[in-house]
C-alpha positions in Angstrom: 5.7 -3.6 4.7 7.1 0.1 4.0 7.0 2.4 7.3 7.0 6.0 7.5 6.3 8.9 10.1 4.4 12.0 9.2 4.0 14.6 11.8 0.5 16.0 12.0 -1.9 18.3 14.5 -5.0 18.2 15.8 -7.5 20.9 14.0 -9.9 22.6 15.5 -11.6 24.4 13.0 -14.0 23.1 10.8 -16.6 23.4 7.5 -15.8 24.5 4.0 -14.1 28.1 4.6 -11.9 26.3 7.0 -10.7 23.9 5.2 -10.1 27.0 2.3 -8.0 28.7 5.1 -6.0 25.6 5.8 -5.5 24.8 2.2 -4.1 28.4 1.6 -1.7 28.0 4.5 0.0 24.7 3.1 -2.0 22.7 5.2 -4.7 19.3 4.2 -7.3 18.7 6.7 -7.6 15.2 7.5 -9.5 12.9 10.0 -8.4 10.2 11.9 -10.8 7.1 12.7 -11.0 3.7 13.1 -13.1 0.7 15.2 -11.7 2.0 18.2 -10.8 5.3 17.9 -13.2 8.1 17.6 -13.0 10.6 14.5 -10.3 12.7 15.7 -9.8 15.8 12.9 -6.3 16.6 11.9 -4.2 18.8 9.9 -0.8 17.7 7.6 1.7 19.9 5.8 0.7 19.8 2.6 3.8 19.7 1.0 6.0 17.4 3.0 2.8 14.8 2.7 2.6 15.0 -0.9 6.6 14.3 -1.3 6.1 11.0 1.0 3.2 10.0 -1.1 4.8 10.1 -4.0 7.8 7.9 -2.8 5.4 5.2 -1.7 3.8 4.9 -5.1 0.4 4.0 -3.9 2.0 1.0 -2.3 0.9 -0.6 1.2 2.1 1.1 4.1 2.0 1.2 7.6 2.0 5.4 8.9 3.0 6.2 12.1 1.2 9.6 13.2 2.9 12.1 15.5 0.3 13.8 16.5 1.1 17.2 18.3 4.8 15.7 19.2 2.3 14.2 22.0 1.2 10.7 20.8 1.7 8.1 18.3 -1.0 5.9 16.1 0.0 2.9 13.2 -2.6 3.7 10.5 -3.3 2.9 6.6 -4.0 6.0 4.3 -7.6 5.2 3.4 -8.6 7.6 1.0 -6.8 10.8 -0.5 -8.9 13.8 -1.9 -7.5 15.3 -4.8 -8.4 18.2 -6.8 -9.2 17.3 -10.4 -8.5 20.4 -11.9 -5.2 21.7 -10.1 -4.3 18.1 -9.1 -3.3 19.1 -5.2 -4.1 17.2 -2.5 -7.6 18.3 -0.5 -8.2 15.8 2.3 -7.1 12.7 3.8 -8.3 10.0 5.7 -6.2 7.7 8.2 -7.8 4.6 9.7 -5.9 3.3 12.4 -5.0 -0.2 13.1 -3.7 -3.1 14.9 -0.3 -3.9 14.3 -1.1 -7.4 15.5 -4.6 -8.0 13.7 -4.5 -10.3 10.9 -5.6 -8.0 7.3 -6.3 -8.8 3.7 -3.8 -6.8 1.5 -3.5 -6.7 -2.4 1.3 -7.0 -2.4 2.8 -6.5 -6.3 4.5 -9.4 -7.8 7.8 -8.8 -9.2 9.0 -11.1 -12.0 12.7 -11.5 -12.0 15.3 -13.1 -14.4 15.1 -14.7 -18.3 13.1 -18.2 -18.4 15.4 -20.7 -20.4 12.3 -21.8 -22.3 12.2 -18.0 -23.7 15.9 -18.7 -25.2 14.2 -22.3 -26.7 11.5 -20.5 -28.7 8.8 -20.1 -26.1 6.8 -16.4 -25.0 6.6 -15.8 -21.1 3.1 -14.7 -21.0 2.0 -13.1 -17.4 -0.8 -13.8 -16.1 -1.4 -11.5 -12.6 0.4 -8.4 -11.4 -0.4 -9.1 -7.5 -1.9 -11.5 -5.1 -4.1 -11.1 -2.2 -2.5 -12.1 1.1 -3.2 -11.9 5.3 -1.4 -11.8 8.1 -0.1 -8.9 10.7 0.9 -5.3 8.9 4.5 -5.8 9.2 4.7 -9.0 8.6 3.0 -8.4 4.8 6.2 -8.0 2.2 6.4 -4.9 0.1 6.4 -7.4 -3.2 6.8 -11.0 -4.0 9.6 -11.5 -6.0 9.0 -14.7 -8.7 12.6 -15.7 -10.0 11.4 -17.3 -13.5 14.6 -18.2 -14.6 14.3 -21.9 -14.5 11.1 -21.9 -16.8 11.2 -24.1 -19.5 8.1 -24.9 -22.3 5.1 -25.7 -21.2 6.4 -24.8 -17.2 4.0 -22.2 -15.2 3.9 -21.3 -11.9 1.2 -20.8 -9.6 0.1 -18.5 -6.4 0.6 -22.1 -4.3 4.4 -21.9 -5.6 5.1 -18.6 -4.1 7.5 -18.3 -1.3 5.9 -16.1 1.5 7.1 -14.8 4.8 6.1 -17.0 7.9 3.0 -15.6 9.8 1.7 -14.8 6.0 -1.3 -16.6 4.3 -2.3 -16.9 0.7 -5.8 -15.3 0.4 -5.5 -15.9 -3.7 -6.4 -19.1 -5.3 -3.8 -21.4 -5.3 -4.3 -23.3 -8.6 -4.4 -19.6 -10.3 -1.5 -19.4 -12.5 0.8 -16.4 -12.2 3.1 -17.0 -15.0 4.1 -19.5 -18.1 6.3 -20.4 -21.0 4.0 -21.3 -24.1 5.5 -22.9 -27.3 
């Protein structure tokens, strides 16, 4: 799973026109919570935020606050706030987590090579785009990759088929085809 820091402070001002203040200043207000932790409220440069969003593509990712310099929490980005009209970002909310706690994640499947039975006449038709998988933050991958190349009519392949990391479960049905050659 993709890791990245993001610096952040504690904010100690709160409501609507504090928020407005904040916003005006370059910063998001945020909040930190989780089934241990209590609500704590933050504060992240707006900009700097918004470029590492956009690098991790709405991808799963484990974010390690710095908060204040002082202390360090693994969380998820739960949900992002975003202005309709303007399109910035208004608000963000981190949930911490256990880096050894077993989680349900939705991981991308990426389809790789030409399936021979594409050359013979066939049509690679995909089924899924992802598959649903558990197991410890880091241990999740940031895709599974699904080499297709020695597909041949008639030939599919399945969730069971896929090769995951050890430590990683397949939450998916395994019968549920992911991707075939029809004639």
């Amino acid at each position: 799973m993709i890791q990245v820091d993001v610096a952040v402070n504690t904010r100690n001002t709160f409501g609507k026109g504090a928020a407005k203040t904040l916003r005006r200043e370059g910063l998001t207000p945020a909040i930190l919570y989780g089934p241990k932790t209590e609500p704590m409220p933050l504060q992240v440069d707006t900009h700097s935020f918004t470029q590492t969003l956009l690098k991790l593509q709405r991808r799963n990712v484990v974010v390690t606050l710095d908060i204040d310099g002082k202390d360090k929490r693994s969380v998820m980005v739960k949900d992002l706030q975003v202005d309709p009209v303007e399109d910035t970002l208004n608000h963000a909310d981190f949930y911490e987590i256990n880096l050894e706690a077993q989680y349900n994640y939705t991981v991308p499947l990426s389809y790789v090579g030409k399936a021979k039975g594409v050359d013979l006449g066939g049509v690679m038709e995909i089924s899924v785009h992802d598959v649903q998988l558990k197991g410890a933050p880091l241990s999740i991958p940031d895709e599974v990759e699904i080499d297709v190349s020695d597909l041949g009519v008639g030939d599919s392949i399945s969730y069971a088929d896929l090769a995951l990391p050890e430590g990683v479960t397949l939450v998916s049905k395994a019968d549920k085809s992911c991707v075939a050659v029809i004639g």
